[in-house]
C-alpha positions as CSV (number, residue, x, y, z in Angstrom):
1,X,-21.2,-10.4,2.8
2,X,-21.6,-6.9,2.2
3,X,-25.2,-7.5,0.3
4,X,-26.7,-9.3,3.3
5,X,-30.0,-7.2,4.5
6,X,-29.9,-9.0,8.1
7,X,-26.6,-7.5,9.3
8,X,-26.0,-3.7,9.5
9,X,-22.1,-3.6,10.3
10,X,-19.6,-2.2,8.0
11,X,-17.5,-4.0,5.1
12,X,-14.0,-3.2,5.1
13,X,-11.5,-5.3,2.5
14,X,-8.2,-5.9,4.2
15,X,-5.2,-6.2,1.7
16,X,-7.3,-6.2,-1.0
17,X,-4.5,-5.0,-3.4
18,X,-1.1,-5.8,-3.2
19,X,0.8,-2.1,-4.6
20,X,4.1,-4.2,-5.4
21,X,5.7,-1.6,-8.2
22,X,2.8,-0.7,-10.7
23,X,0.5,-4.2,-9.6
24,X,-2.6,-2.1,-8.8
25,X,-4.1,-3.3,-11.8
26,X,-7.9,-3.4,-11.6
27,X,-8.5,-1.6,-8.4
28,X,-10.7,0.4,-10.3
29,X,-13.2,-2.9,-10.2
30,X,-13.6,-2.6,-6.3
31,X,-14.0,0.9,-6.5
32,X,-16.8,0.3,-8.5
33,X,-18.4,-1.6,-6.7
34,X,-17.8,0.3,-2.9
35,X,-19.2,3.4,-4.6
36,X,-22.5,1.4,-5.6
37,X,-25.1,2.5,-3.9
38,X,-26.7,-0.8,-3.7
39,X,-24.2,-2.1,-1.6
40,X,-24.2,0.6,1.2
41,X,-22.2,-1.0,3.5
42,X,-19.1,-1.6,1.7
43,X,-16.9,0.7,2.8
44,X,-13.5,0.5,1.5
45,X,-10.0,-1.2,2.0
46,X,-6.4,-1.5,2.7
47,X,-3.5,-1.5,0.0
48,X,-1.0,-4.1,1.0
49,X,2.7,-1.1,0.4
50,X,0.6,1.7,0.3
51,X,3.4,3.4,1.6
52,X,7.0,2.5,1.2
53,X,9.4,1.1,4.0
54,X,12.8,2.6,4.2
55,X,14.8,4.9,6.2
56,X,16.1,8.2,5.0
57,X,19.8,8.4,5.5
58,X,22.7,11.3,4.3
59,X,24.0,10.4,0.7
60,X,27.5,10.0,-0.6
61,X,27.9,14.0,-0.1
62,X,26.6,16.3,2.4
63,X,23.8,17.9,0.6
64,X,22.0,14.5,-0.8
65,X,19.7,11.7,1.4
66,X,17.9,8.7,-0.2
67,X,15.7,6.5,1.1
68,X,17.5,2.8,2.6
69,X,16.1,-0.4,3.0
70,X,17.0,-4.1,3.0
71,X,20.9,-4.5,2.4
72,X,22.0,-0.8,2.6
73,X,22.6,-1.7,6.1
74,X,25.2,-4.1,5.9
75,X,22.3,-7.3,6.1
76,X,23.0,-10.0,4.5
77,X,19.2,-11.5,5.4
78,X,16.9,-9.0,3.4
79,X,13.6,-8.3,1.4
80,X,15.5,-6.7,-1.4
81,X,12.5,-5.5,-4.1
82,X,10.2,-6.0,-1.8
83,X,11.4,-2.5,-0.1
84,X,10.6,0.9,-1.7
85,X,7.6,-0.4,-4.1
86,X,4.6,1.2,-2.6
87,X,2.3,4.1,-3.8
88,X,4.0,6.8,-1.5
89,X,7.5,6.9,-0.6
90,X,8.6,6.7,3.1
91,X,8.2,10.6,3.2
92,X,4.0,10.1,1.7
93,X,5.3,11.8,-1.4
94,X,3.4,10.1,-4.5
């Protein structure tokens, strides 16, 4: 798609890596190839977690917070480790 000379629009990958704990494996590869300048119009992507999904609430004491997600809210119904296993944390802190 992006290498075809009749079309002029932009390539944009959607979800084209899922950032599930350390499962970026090989992201390198696209990157490769969207800095090619033989395939001008490829222009990028979206990480699937790029940034984590959790509420910062107060800690046990006054003086700590953490970030809370499926279950520390009492849920019984939850995504469990599929919460807080992106690139950034909630606050975009690497």
């Amino acid at each position: 798609l992006a290498t075809r000379s009749d079309d002029d629009r932009p390539v944009i990958l959607c979800e084209y890596s899922h950032a599930m704990g350390n499962s970026n494996g090989n992201v390198h590869l696209y990157w490769r190839e969207i800095w090619d300048k033989n395939v001008p119009r490829l222009q990028g992507g979206y990480i699937w977690d790029m940034v984590d999904q959790g509420m910062r609430v107060s800690g046990h004491d006054k003086n700590s917070c953490y970030f809370a997600y499926g279950g520390d809210f009492g849920d019984e119904i939850n995504d469990k480790q599929f919460c807080i296993n992106g690139l950034f944390s909630p606050d975009r802190e690497p």
